[in-house]
N, C-alpha and C positions, 0 to 999 in steps of 0.2 A: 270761245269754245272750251268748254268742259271735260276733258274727256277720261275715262277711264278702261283699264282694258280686262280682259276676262281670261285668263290661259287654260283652257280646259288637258287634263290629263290624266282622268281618268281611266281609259283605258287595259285591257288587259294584257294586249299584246300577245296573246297566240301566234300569229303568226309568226310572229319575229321567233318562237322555238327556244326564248331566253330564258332563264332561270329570274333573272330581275327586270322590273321594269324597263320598258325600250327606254322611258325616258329621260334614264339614268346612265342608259349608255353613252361611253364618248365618242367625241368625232373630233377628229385631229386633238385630242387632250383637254379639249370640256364639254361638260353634258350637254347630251341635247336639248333637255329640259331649263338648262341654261339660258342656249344661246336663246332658243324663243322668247325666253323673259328677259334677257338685253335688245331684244328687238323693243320694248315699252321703255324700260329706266333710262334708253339713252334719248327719247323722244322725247322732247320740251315739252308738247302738246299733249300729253299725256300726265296726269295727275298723280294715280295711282294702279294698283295693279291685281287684283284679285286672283289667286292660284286654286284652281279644283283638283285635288287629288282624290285616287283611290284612298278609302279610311285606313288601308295595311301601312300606305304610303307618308302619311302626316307626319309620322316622328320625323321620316328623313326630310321633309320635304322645307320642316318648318322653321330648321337653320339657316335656310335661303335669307328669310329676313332681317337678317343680322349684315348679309352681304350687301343686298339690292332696296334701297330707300326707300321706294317705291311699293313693293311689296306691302301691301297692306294687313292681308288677309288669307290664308291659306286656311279652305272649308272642304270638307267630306265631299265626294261627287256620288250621284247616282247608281242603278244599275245600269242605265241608257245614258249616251251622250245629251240627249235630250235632258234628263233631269240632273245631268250635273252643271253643263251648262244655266237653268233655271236656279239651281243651288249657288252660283256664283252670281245671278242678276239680283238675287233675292240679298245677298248680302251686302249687296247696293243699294236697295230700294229704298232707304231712307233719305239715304245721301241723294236720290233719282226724285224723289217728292219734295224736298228741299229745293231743288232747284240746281244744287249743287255739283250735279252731271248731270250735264245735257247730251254727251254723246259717249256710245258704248263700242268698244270692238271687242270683237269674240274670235278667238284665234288658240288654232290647235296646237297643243305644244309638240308633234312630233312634225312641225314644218317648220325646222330652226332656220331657214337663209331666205325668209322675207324681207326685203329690203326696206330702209327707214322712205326711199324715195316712193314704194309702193303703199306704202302707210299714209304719207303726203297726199296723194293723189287719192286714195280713199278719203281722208276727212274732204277735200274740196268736192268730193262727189255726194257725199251726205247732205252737207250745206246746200245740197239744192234740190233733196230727194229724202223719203224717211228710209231710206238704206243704200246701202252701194256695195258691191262684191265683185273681188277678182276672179276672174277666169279665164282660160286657153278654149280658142276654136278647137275643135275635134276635126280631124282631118276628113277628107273628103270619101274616102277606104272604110267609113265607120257604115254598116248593113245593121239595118233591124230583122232581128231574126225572129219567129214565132212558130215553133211547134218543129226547129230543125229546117227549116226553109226562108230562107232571104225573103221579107217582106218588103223591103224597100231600105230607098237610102238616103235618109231624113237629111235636112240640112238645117242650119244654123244652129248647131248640138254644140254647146260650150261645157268642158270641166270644170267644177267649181274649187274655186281655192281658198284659205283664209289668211289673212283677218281677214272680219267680214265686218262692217259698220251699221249703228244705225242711229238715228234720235231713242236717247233713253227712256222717254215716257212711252213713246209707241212700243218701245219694243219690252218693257216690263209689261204693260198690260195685253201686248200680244199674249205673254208666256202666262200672265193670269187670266186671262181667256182657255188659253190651251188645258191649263189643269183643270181647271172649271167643266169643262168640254170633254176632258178626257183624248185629245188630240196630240200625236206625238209627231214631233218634224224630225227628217232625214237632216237640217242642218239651221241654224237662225233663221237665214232666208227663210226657207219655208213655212215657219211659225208666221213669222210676218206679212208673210202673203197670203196663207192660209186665215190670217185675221184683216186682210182686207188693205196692206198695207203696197206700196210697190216699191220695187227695190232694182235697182238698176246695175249697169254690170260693165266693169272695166276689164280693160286686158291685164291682165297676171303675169305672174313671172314663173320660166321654164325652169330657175333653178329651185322654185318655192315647192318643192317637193314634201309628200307626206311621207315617213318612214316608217314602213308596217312592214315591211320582209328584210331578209339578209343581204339581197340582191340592193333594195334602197339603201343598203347602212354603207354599199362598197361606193354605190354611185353619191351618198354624200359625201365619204372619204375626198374625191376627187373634186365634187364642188369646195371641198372647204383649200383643198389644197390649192386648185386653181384661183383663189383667193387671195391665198400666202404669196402667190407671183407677183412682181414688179410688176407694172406695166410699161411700157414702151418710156426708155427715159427715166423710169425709176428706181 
């Protein structure tokens, strides 16, 4: 297996209410934007490493690859997730027609405490499907509401998480499909399914957190910390 991965971080980050990029902010003393690209450099099974930034973002972003070997490419992102995403497939697509990645993960860069064993468990689920994606059951409390009135209370509603995997040729020509079409997806997945492909769905992890508000920056505070802890005997 081939693989290469996609860190999208584009982003504007309103919510977060910062003066700078969330994805430069630190957590326990290094960037977010970091740790989610040591989540790929320290993977064996990963080749290389493609960074989508905002274009205000590039100068800072582009010293990264002096640090991380891996690091191939740091390219302009979109105005949508969607087309920066596509803007970091597209800077693969030679190397994807070569032969020379066969498999792709796309992973947000404000979910910096994905684990390498949740990355594992994605590529074996690739291997046997043209996608695979983590996610958390949604609790059973979750109501469809319509027009201010509980319409019911759907089951089997899973969050979605990233990385998300897939075979590289399906999933470039999904995303040249979708421009073509003029089709915009909510996240990979959906491009892929939306072009016909099926993508299957693993359990995720509760600490693999997105960080879009100030309330996420406290609760990552405490995952990294909980981190820094011995554990039992150590």
């Amino acid at each position: 297996m081939r693989a290469a991965a996609i860190v999208v971080a584009g982003g504007e980050g309103t919510r977060m209410g910062a003066r700078v990029n969330k994805v430069f902010m630190e957590v326990d003393g290094r960037s977010i934007l970091e740790r989610s690209l040591q989540l790929f450099e320290s993977n064996p099974r990963v080749d290389q490493v493609v960074l989508v930034a905002r274009p205000a973002d590039l100068a800072r972003c582009e010293p990264l690859r002096a640090r991380l070997t891996k690091l191939s490419a740091v390219v302009p992102g979109g105005d949508l997730r969607h087309r920066s995403e596509f803007a970091g497939l597209r800077s693969l697509a030679a190397r994807i027609d070569a032969g020379d990645v066969d498999t792709v993960l796309v992973h947000d860069a404000v979910r910096p405490f994905a684990s390498r064993a949740l990355v594992d468990r994605l590529f074996a689920g690739v291997a046997q499907t043209i996608g695979c994606i983590p996610g958390l059951p949604v609790g059973r409390a979750t109501a469809l509401v319509a027009d201010g009135w509980i319409a019911g209370y759907p089951r089997n509603l899973w969050t979605v998480q990233t990385p998300q995997a897939f075979q590289a040729t399906w999933l470039l020509e999904a995303h040249n499909k979708a421009a073509r079409q003029g089709f915009i997806g909510t996240d990979t997945a959906s491009v892929v399914e939306w072009a016909g492909g099926e993508v299957a769905i693993i359990e995720g992890e509760p600490d693999n957190i997105k960080i879009t508000t100030p309330q996420d920056l406290e609760w990552a505070e405490r995952i990294a910390a909980s981190r820094r802890r011995p554990g039992p005997g150590g």
